[in-house]
C-alpha positions as CSV (number, residue, x, y, z in Angstrom):
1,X,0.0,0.0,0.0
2,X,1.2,3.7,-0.8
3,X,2.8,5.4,2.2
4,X,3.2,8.3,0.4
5,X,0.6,11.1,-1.0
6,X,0.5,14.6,-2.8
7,X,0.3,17.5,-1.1
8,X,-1.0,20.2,-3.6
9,X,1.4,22.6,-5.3
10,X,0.1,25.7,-4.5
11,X,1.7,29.0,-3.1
12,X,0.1,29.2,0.2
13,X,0.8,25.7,1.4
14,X,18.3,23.1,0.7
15,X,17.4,20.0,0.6
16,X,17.7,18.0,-2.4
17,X,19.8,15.6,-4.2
18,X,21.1,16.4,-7.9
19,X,21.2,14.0,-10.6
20,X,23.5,14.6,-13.4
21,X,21.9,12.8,-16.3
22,X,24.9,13.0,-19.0
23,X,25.0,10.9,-22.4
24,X,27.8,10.7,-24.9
25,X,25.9,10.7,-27.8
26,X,27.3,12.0,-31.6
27,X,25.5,15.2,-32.7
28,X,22.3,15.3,-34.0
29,X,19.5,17.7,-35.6
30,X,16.7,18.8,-32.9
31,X,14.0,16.1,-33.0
32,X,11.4,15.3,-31.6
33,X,11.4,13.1,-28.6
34,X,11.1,9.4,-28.3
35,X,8.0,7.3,-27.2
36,X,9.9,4.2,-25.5
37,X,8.5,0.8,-25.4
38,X,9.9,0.5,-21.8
39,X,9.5,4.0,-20.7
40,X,11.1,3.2,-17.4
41,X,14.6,2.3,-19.2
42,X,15.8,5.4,-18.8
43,X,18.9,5.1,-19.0
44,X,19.0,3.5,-22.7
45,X,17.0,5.9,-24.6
46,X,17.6,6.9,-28.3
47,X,15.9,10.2,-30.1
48,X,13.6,9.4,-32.7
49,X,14.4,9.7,-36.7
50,X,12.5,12.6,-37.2
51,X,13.0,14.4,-40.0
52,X,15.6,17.4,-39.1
53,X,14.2,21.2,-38.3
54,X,16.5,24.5,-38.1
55,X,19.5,25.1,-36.7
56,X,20.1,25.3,-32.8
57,X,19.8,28.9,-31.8
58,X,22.9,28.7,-29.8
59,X,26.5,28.0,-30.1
60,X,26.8,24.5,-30.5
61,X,30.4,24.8,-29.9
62,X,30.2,25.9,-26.5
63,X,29.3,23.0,-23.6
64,X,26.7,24.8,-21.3
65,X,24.4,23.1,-18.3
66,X,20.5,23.7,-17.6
67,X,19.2,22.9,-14.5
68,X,15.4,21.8,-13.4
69,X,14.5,20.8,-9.5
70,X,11.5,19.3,-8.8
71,X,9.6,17.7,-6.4
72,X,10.6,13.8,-5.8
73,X,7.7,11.2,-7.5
74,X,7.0,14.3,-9.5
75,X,6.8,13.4,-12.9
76,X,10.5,12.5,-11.6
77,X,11.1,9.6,-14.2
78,X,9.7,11.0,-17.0
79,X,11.9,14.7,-16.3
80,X,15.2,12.1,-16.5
81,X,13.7,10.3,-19.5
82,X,13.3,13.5,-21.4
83,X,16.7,14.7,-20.0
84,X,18.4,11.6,-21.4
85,X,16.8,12.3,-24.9
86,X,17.3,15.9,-25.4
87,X,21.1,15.1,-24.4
88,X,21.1,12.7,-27.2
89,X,20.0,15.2,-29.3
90,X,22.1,18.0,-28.4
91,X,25.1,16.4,-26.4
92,X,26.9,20.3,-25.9
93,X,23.7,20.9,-23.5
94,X,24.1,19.3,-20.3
95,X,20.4,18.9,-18.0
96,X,20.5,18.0,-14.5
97,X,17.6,17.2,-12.3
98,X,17.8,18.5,-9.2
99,X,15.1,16.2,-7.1
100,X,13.9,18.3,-3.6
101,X,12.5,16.0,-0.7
102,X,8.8,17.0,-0.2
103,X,7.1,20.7,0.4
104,X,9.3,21.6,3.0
105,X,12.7,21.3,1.6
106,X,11.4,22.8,-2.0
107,X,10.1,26.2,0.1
108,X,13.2,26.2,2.3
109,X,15.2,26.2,-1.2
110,X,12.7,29.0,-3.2
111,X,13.6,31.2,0.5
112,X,17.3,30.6,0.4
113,X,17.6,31.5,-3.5
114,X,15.2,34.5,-3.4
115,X,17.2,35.7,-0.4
116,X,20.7,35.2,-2.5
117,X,22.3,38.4,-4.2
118,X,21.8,36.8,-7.2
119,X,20.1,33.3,-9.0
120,X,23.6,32.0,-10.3
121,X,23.1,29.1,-7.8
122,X,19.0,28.5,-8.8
123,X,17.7,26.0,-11.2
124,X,16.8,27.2,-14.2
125,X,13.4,25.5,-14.5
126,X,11.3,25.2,-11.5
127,X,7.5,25.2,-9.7
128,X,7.2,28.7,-10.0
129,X,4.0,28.5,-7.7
130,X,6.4,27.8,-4.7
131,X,8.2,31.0,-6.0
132,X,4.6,32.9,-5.9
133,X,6.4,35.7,-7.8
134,X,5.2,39.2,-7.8
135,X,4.9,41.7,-10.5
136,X,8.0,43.3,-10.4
137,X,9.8,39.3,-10.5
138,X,9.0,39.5,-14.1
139,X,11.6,39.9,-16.5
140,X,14.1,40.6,-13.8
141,X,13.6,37.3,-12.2
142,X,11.0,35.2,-13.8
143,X,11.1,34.2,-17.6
144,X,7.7,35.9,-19.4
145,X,6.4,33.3,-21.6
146,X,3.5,35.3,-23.5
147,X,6.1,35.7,-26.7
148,X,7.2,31.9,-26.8
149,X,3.7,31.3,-27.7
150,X,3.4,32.4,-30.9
151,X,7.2,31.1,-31.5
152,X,7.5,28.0,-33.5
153,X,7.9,24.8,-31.7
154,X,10.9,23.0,-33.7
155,X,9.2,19.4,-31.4
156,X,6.1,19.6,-33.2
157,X,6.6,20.8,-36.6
158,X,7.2,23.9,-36.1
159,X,3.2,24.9,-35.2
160,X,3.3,27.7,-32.4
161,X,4.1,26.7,-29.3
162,X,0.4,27.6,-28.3
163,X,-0.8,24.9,-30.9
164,X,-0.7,22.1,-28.4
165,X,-1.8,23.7,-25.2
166,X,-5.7,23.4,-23.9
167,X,-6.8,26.8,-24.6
168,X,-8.8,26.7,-21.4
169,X,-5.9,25.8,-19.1
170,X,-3.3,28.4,-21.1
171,X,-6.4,31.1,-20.0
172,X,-6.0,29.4,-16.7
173,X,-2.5,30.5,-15.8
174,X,-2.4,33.3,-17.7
175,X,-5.0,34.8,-15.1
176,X,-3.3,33.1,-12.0
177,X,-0.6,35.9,-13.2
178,X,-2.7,39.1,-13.5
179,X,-3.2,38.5,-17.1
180,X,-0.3,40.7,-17.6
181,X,2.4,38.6,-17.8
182,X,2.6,34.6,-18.4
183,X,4.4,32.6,-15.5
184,X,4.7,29.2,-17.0
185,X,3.1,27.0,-19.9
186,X,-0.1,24.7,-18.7
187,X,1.1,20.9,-18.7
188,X,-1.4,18.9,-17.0
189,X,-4.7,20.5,-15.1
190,X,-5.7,19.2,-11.6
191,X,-8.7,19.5,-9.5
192,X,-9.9,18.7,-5.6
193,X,-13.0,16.7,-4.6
194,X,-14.0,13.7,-3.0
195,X,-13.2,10.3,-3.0
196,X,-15.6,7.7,-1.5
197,X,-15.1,3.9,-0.6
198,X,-18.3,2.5,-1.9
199,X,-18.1,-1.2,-0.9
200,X,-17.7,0.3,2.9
201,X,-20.8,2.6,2.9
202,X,-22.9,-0.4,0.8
203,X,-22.1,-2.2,3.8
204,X,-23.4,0.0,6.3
205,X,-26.7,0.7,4.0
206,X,-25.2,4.3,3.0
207,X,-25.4,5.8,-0.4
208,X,-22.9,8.1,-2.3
209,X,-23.6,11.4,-1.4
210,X,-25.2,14.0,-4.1
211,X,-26.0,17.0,-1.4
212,X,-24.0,18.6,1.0
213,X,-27.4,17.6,3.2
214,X,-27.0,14.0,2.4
215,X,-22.9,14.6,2.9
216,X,-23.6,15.6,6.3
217,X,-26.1,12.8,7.4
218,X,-23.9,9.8,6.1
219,X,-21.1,11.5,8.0
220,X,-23.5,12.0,11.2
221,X,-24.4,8.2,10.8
222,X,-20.9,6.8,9.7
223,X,-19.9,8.8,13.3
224,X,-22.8,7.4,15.2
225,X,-21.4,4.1,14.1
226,X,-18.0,4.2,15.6
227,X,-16.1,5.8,12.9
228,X,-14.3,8.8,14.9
229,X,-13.0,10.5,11.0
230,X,-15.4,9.6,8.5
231,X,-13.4,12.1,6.5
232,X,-10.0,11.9,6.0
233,X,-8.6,15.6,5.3
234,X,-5.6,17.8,4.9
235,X,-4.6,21.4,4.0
236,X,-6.1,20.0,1.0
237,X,-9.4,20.6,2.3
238,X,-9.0,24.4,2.3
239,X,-10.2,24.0,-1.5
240,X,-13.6,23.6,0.1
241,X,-13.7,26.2,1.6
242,X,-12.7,28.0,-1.1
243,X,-15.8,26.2,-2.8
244,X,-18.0,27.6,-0.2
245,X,-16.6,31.4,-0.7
246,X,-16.9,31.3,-4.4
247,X,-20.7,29.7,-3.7
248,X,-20.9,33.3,-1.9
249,X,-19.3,35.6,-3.9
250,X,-19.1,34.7,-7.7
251,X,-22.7,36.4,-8.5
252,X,-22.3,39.7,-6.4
253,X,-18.7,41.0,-6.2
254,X,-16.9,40.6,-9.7
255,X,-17.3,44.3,-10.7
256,X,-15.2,45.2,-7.6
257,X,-12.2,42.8,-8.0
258,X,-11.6,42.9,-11.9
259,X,-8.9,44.5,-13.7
260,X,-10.4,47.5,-14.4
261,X,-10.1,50.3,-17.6
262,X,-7.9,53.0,-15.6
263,X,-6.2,50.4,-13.6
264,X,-2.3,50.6,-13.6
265,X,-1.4,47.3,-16.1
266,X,-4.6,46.9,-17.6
267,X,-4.6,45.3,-20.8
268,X,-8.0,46.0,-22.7
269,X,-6.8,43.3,-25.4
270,X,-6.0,40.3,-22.7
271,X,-8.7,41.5,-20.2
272,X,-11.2,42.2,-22.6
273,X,-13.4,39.1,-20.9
274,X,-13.9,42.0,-17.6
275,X,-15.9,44.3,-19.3
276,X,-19.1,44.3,-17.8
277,X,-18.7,41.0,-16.8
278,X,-21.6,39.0,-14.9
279,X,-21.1,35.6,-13.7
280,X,-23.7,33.2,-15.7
281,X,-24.9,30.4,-12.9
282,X,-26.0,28.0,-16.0
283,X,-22.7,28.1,-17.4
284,X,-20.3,27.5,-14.2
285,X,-17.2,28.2,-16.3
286,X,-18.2,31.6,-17.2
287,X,-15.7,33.4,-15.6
288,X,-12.7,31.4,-17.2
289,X,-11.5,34.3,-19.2
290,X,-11.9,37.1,-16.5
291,X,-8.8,38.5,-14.7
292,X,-9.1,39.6,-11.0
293,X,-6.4,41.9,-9.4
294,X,-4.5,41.3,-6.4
295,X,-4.8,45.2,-5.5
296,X,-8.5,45.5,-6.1
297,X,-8.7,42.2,-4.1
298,X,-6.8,44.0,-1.0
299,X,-9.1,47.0,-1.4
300,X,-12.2,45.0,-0.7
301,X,-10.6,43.8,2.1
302,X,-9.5,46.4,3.4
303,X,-12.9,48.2,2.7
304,X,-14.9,45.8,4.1
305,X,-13.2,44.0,7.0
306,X,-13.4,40.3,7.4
307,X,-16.0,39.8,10.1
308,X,-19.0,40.3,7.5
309,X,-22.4,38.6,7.5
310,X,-21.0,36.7,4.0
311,X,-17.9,35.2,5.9
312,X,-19.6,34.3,8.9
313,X,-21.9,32.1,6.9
314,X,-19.3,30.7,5.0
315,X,-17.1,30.1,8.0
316,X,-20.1,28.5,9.6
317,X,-20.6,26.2,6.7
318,X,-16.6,25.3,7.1
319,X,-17.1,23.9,10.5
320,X,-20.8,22.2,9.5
321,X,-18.4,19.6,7.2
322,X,-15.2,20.1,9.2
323,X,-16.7,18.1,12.4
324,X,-16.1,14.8,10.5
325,X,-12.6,15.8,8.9
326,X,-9.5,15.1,10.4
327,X,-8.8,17.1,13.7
328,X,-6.8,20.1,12.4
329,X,-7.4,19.2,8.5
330,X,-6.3,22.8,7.2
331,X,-3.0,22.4,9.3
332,X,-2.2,18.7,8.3
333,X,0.2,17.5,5.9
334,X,1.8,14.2,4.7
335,X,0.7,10.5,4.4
336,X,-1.7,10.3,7.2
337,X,-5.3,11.0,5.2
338,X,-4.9,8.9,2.4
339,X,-3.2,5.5,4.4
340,X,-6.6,6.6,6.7
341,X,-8.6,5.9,3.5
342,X,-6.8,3.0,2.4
343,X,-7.0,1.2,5.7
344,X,-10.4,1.8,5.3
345,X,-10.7,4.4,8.9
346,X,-12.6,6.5,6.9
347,X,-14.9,6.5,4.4
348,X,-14.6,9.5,2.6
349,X,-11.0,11.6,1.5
350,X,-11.0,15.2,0.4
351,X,-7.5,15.4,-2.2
352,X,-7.2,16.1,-5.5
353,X,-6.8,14.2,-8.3
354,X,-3.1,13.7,-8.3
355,X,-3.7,11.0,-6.0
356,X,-6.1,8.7,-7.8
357,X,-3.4,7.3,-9.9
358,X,-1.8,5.8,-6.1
359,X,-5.4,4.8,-5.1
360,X,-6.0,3.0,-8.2
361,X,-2.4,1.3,-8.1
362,X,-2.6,0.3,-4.3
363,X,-6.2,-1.1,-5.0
364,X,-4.5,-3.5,-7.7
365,X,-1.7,-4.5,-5.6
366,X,-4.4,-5.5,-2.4
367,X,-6.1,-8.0,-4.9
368,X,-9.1,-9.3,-3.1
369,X,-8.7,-7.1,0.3
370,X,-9.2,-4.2,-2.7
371,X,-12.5,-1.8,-2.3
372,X,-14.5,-0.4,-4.3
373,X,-14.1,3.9,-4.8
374,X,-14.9,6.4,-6.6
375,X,-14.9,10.2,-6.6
376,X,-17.1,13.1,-6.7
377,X,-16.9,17.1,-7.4
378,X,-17.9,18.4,-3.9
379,X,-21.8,18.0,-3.2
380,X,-24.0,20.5,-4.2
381,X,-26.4,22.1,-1.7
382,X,-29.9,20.7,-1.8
383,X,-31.5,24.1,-0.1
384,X,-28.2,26.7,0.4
385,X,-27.9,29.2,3.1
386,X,-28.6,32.5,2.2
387,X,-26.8,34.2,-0.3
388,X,-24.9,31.5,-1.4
389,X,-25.3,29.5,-4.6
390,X,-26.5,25.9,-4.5
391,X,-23.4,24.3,-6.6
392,X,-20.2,24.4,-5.0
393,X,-17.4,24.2,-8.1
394,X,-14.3,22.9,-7.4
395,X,-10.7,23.8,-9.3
396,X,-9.8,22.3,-12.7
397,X,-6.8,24.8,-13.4
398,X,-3.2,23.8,-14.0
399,X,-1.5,21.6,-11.8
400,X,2.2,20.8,-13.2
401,X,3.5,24.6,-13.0
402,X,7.1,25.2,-14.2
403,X,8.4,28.4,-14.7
404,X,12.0,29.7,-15.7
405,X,13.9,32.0,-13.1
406,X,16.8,34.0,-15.3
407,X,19.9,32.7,-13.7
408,X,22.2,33.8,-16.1
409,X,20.8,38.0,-16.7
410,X,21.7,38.6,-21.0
411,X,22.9,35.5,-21.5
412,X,20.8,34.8,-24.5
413,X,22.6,31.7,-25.4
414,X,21.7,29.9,-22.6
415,X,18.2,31.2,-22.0
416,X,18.0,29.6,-25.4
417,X,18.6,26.3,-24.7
418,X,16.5,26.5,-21.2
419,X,13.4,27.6,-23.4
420,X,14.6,25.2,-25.9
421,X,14.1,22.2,-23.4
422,X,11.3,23.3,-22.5
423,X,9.3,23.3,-25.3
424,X,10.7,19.5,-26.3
425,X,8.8,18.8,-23.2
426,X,5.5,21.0,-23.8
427,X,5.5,18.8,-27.5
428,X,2.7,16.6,-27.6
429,X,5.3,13.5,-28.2
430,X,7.1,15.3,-25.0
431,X,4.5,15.5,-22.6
432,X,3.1,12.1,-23.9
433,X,6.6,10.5,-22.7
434,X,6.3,12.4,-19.6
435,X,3.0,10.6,-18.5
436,X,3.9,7.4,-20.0
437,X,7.3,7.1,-18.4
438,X,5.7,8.6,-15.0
439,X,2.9,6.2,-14.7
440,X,5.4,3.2,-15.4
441,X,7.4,4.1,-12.9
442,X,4.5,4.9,-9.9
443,X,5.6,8.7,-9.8
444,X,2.9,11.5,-9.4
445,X,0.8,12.7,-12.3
446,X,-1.5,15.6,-11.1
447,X,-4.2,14.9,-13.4
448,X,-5.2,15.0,-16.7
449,X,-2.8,16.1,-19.6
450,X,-3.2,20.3,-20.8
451,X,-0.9,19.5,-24.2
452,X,-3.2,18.9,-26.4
453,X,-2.9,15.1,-28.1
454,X,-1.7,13.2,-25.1
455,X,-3.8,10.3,-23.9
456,X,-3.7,8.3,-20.8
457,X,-5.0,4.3,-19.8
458,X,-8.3,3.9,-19.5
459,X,-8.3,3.5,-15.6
460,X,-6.6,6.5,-14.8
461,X,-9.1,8.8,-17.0
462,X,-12.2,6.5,-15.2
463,X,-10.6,7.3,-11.8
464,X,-10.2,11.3,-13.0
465,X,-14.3,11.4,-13.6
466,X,-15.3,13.1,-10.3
467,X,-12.9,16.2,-10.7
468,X,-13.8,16.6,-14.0
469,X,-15.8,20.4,-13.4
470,X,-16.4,23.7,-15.4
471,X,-13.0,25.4,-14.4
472,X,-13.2,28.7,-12.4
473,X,-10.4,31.0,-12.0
474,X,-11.2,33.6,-9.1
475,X,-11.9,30.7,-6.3
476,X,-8.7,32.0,-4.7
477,X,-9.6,35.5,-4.9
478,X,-13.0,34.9,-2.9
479,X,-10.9,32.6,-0.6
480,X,-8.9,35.2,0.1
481,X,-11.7,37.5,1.1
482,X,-13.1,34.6,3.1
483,X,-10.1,33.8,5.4
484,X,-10.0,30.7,4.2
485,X,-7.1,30.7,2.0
486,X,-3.7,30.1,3.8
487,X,-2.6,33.4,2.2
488,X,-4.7,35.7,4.1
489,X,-2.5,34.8,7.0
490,X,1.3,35.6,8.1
491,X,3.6,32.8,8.8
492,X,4.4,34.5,11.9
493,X,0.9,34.0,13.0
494,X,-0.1,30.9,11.7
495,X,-0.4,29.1,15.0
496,X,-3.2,31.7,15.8
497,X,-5.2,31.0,12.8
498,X,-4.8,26.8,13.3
499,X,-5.7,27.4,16.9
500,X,-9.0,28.9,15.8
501,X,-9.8,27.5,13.6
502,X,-10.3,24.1,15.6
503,X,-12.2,25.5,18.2
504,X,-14.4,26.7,15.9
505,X,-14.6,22.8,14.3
506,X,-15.1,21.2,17.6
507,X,-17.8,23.9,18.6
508,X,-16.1,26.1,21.2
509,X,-16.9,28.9,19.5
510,X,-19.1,30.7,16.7
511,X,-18.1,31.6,13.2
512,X,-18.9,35.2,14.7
513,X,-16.3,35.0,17.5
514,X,-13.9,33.3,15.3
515,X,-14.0,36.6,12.8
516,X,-13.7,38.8,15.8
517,X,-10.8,37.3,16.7
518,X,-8.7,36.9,13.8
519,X,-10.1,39.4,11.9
520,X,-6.8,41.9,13.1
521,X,-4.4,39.0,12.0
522,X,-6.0,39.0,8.3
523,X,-5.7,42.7,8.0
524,X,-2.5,42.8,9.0
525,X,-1.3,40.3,5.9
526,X,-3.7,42.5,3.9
527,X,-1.1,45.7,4.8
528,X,1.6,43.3,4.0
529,X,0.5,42.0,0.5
530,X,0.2,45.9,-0.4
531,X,3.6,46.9,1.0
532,X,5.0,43.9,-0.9
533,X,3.6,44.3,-4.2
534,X,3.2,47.7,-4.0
535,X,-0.3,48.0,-4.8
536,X,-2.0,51.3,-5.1
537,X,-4.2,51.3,-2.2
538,X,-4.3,54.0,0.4
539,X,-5.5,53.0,3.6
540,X,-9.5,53.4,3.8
541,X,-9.1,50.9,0.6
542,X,-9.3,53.0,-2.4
543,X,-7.4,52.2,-5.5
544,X,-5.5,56.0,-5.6
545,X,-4.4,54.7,-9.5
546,X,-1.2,56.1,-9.0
């Protein structure tokens, strides 16, 4: 059984061991990659015969090195398969793959480079959502990608790089940025629900659940039945309260958080969707193309406070599911909920989908002590409180997030060959290696492929069909107005917010005196996100568009 789970790449959630992957291989034209038999050979692999394309854009003659870290069982085998055959293909460009320990060790090594007088010791490519770079990171730090798309991808016949990206996804990140600038290239997409063990609640007489209502009674009776967690939960399950806030807020308070005409870095061509925008409840995805701002966002907080009627109900809504999670769920981390669900302690998980590929591998490998599962998007509500929306939407935004940090400043040879890897990855051939050659070997895939043309086994896309939602791409900015969002909170106070938050779970207190208490704390990271991005807000929360 798997001792090991995903925790979810996000920014609010030097260690490391590098792996030199070097081939001597004779010089050939840039191809595209290999689809290998054995895909977890890695070791042995040969480029394809592809017919040649231009000329490397850098000195062939000169021996250079590009550098990724990662996180380990992250797509780990298939970034050393595609390291092995772009080496074979251009043997003067050395790639190493730097492989970090877990969450912990990857943020420890994102603080130690960010704090470094310059990124000469960095990787060149990395998850740039553990970087969580600001505005003024871009082009002095962080790569732009918004003109590689329209450049021609020499791993895919030379189509534009955007030719092979899910158009919905590309939007996706593009907006996770401000719309003004594009942090990485969309490789797979993920999204959060729940997963159920059906043969355990067909045993106790219990249906899936298709309401938070029902939700809430199975839990109630799975409790009353001796299960002390009927749902096993980690910082994971923030995403429903995210769920809950953008149930709240997606029909009322879009005019007030978009990108706005007048705004300093709007972009009328790329935020075009804003424009009188409304949020259409019969088409969930509506708002895919919309682009909130992090300085309108602090405004409304800082304008309206925290302790609101809206975020009481919400937070009141949190603890109504949060009684059956896992004591401390937004604070927990590591193996714990999913061995909980696989030993069959509880009968529900809340995780995303980059861990149904381990369920559906540990179910095989316990042959007949195997159960029955399933997931679900989160449970819709079957009468919701007031002013909230009866369907709760999940995420179903990019998962796999790797940007490029410019460790070498006017080096244009060797930004060349770093973009130039990169896109023999984001090929549909690429990418399709990466899966194949991840799944072989057990590593993490986060969920469904974003490069257009890749395909994956028939039981991994079955196992995928309950996070498969409408994407939505301001759930983080209502979470943010919430409180429930891990970034509406200092680290230095963090112990504050946990504490809190599980009295209000367990009952000791209300949603009410819960806001009254750590509504100071959330305005004081509000101050901070302005200082630190220097958004122009003046202190009664007015945009001063200066």
């Amino acid at each position: 059984m798997s001792n090991t789970t995903k925790r979810r790449l996000a920014p609010w959630i030097a260690g490391g061991t590098a792996i030199l992957l070097a081939m001597g291989a004779c010089s050939t034209p840039t191809q595209p990659p290999t689809q290998t038999s054995n895909p977890s050979q890695t070791q042995s692999s040969t480029p394809s015969s592809a017919a040649p394309t231009p000329t490397a854009p850098w000195d062939t003659a000169k021996q250079d090195t590009i550098s990724l870290s990662v996180m380990n069982n992250y797509y780990t085998a298939g970034w050393k398969e595609m390291a092995n055959q772009y080496m074979a293909l251009h043997p003067e460009t050395k790639v190493t793959v730097n492989v970090v320990a877990d969450n912990d060790a990857y943020f420890t090594l994102m603080t130690t480079w960010k704090s470094a007088a310059d990124l000469s010791q960095a990787s060149d490519i990395i998850h740039i959502n553990f970087w969580g770079p600001t505005q003024t990171d871009y082009n002095t730090k962080v790569y732009d990608f918004t003109p590689v798309l329209d450049q021609p991808n020499p791993y895919n016949n030379d189509q534009p790089v955007r030719a092979a990206l899910d158009p919905t996804a590309l939007q996706a990140v593009a907006s996770s940025s401000g719309g003004a600038f594009l942090q990485a290239l969309p490789f797979d997409k993920v999204g959060v629900g729940v997963y159920y063990n059906k043969t355990l609640l067909a045993a106790k007489g219990l249906s899936v659940p298709t309401t938070v209502e029902e939700w809430e009674a199975t839990c109630a009776a799975l409790k009353a039945g001796g299960m002390a967690i009927p749902v096993s939960a980690s910082g994971e399950s923030s995403w429903y309260g995210g769920a809950l806030a953008d149930a709240m807020y997606r029909g009322t308070i879009y005019d007030q958080i978009l990108f706005q005409p007048g705004d300093p870095g709007y972009d009328a061509t790329k935020m075009a969707a804003n424009a009188g925008f409304v949020f259409n409840e019969s088409d969930l995805g509506s708002d895919r193309a919309v682009v909130p701002w992090g300085a309108r966002i602090a405004a409304y907080q800082l304008k309206n406070g925290f302790n609101t009627p809206q975020n009481q109900t919400i937070w009141t809504e949190w603890a109504r599911m949060a009684q059956y999670f896992t004591p401390n769920a937004l604070q927990g981390s590591g193996t714990d909920p999913l061995t909980s669900f696989e030993n069959q302690d509880s009968a529900f998980l809340v995780s995303g989908s980059w861990n149904a590929g381990i369920v559906n591998a540990d179910m095989q490998q316990l042959g007949s002590a195997a159960f029955e599962w399933g997931s679900i998007p989160f449970p819709a509500y079957k009468t919701p409180p007031a002013g909230m929306q009866a369907e709760l939407r999940t995420i179903n935004v990019p998962g796999n997030v790797m940007g490029v940090l410019l460790t070498h400043p006017g080096d244009q040879d060797h930004l060349a060959r770093v973009l130039d890897f990169y896109k023999f990855v984001y090929s549909p051939n690429g990418a399709q290696t990466m899966y194949t050659t991840t799944l072989a070997a057990g590593n993490y895939v986060q969920g469904p492929p974003a490069i257009i043309g890749v395909t994956l086994p028939q039981a991994i896309t079955d196992a995928l069909g309950g996070f498969a939602t409408k994407p939505g791409t301001s759930q983080s900015a209502f979470a943010l107005i919430s409180g429930l969002h891990g970034q509406t909170i200092l680290a230095s106070d963090q112990n504050v917010f946990y504490d809190n938050v599980n009295k209000l779970d367990t009952g000791a207190i209300t949603a009410e005196q819960f806001l009254t208490t750590m509504e100071p704390y959330f305005l004081k990271r509000t101050q901070d996100d302005i200082a630190t991005n220097k958004f122009p807000v003046d202190s009664s929360g007015n945009i001063t568009k200066s």
